[in-house]
Steps between C-alpha positions, in 0.01 A plus 500: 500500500252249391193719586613818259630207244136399526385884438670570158453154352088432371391193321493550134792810518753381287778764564550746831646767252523587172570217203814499526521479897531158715213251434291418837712185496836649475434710797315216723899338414662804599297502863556163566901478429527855691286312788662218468841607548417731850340167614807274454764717625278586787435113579859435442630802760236343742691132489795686520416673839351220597844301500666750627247571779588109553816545508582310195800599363410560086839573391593111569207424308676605206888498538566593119563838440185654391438620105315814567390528118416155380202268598267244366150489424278198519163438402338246743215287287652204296830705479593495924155264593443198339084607392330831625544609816214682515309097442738357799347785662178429437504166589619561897199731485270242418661255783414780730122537367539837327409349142315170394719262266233562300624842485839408446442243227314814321830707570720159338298569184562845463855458438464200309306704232796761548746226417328374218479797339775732653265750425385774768087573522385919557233318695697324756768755516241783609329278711804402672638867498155595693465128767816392558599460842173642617480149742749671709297869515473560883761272619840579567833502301653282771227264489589443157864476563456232784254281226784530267714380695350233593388403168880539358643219786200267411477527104740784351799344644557177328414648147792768462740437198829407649636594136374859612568506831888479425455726227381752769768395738735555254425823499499538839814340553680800341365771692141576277252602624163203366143648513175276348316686251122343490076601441499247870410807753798588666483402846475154396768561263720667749460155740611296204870724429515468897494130545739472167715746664444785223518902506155520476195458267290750292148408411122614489437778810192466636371830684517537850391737770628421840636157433129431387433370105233752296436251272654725256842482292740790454492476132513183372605111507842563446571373147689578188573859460416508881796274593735698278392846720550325792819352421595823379367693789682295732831549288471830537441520916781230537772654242491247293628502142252261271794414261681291759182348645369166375094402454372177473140362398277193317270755322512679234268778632825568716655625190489880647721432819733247291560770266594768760777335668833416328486119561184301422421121510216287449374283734316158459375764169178453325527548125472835439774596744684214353493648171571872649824348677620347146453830327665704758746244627375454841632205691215266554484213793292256499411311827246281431470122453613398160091365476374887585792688292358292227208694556605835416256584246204539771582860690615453871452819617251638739326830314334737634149399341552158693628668811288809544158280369559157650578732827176676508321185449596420826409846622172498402424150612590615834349855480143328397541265778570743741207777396 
């Protein structure tokens, strides 16, 4: 997928059709949710065989009569995760030599700008669309899932919103189905709705041939209009009906996959999504220290333009190193 993506897509083409088709960016979205989607139900049937193969029995795992048509939808940074994930993650790479703090510190500043501003750079976002996760390019996808596991138990862990957490389990407590919507690349996604205890995760696919990393994405980070396809996508595979699910998110760049579902509320929301949740009557929540909430005029969210450019800052550190 990501090599004939790669084929009708050239630097300076604005649009793949005519005027009035999809812009290069709405399609990139499309991709990703689609991708997304197949790659969380697929991780999620593998746990499931996996219990069973164990001889776990799932159905006490969840003694509530199931709601086939309802579920919840989470995004992870600042809304799930206390921070970026993606910066958690990028800190148990450095313990284990794959980046400098130098690096990291570099990465820090990225997303400070982003914050500052809450304003998304074409730079960074192309960069990122073209480096990110390119460190992992010839390893494999369960290398990636053993460092984020590892990484969740020693930093990821202890920084979950318990406000969130019951949210979800409130949710799960009456049969729903929970799934993490996030731009964090999905297998490391996946291993944080696992240890919660969630359905599943979607995030940013990376390609892979043979359980091996191209150094490629299918698409793109998964972001915005991206996480609305996906949720979408995977309402439509699971039955779902979007007017009995619930979303939840900090950012206001979320707005696409609050907006598709029948229930939306703001978490931990920076200003612009507060705003939006006024004007539409959105519930908001607000988990924060009274000392942070007071805060809430500096954006919390983690953009893409931090994301995808503080990300390939990293990438390129390492790449350079490495030629």
């Amino acid at each position: 997928m990501g090599e004939s993506l790669s084929g009708l897509i050239r630097p300076g083409r604005p649009r793949l059709f005519s005027k009035f088709g999809p812009s290069e960016a709405e399609v990139r979205a499309n991709l990703a949710g689609e991708a997304s989607a197949d790659a969380a139900l697929a991780l999620h049937e593998a746990r499931t065989e996996a219990l069973i193969e164990a001889g776990a029995e799932t159905e006490a795992a969840a003694p509530v009569p199931r709601d086939l048509t309802a579920a919840a939808f989470f995004d992870v940074d600042n809304t799930m995760v206390q921070g970026a994930s993606i910066i958690h993650f990028a800190r148990g790479l450095v313990a284990r030599d794959y980046f400098r703090k130098t690096d990291l510190l570099e990465f820090a500043w990225q997303q400070v700008k982003f914050r500052v501003t809450g304003k998304e750079n074409s730079n960074d976002v192309a960069s990122g669309r073209e480096k990110a996760l390119s460190f992992v390019q010839g390893r494999s996808t369960e290398e990636l899932r053993r460092l984020g596991e590892e990484i969740y138990d020693e930093i990821i862990a202890d920084k979950i919103w318990p406000g969130t957490r019951a949210l979800a389990q409130m949710h799960l407590d009456a049969g729903q189905q929970v799934w993490l919507v996030t731009a964090t690349p999905v297998e490391l996604a996946d291993v944080i709705a696992k240890r919660l205890g969630l359905s599943g995760a979607l995030g940013t696919v990376a390609e892979s041939q043979d359980g091996i990393f191209t150094g490629r994405l299918v698409g793109d980070i998964l972001h915005g209009l991206g996480k609305a396809h996906a949720v979408r996508a995977l309402a439509i595979r699971e039955g779902l009906n979007l007017k009995r699910c619930t979303a939840y998110s900090d950012s206001h760049n979320d707005a696409p996959m609050l907006s598709l579902v029948g229930t939306a509320v703001a978490i931990n929301p920076d200003a612009d999504l507060r705003e939006l949740a006024k004007t539409r009557g959105w519930e908001i929540r607000d988990f924060r220290t009274a000392r942070k909430a007071a805060r809430i005029g500096v954006p919390t969210a983690l953009g893409i333009g931090a994301a995808g450019g503080a990300l390939a800052v990293l990438l390129g550190r390492r790449r350079d190193r490495a030629a």
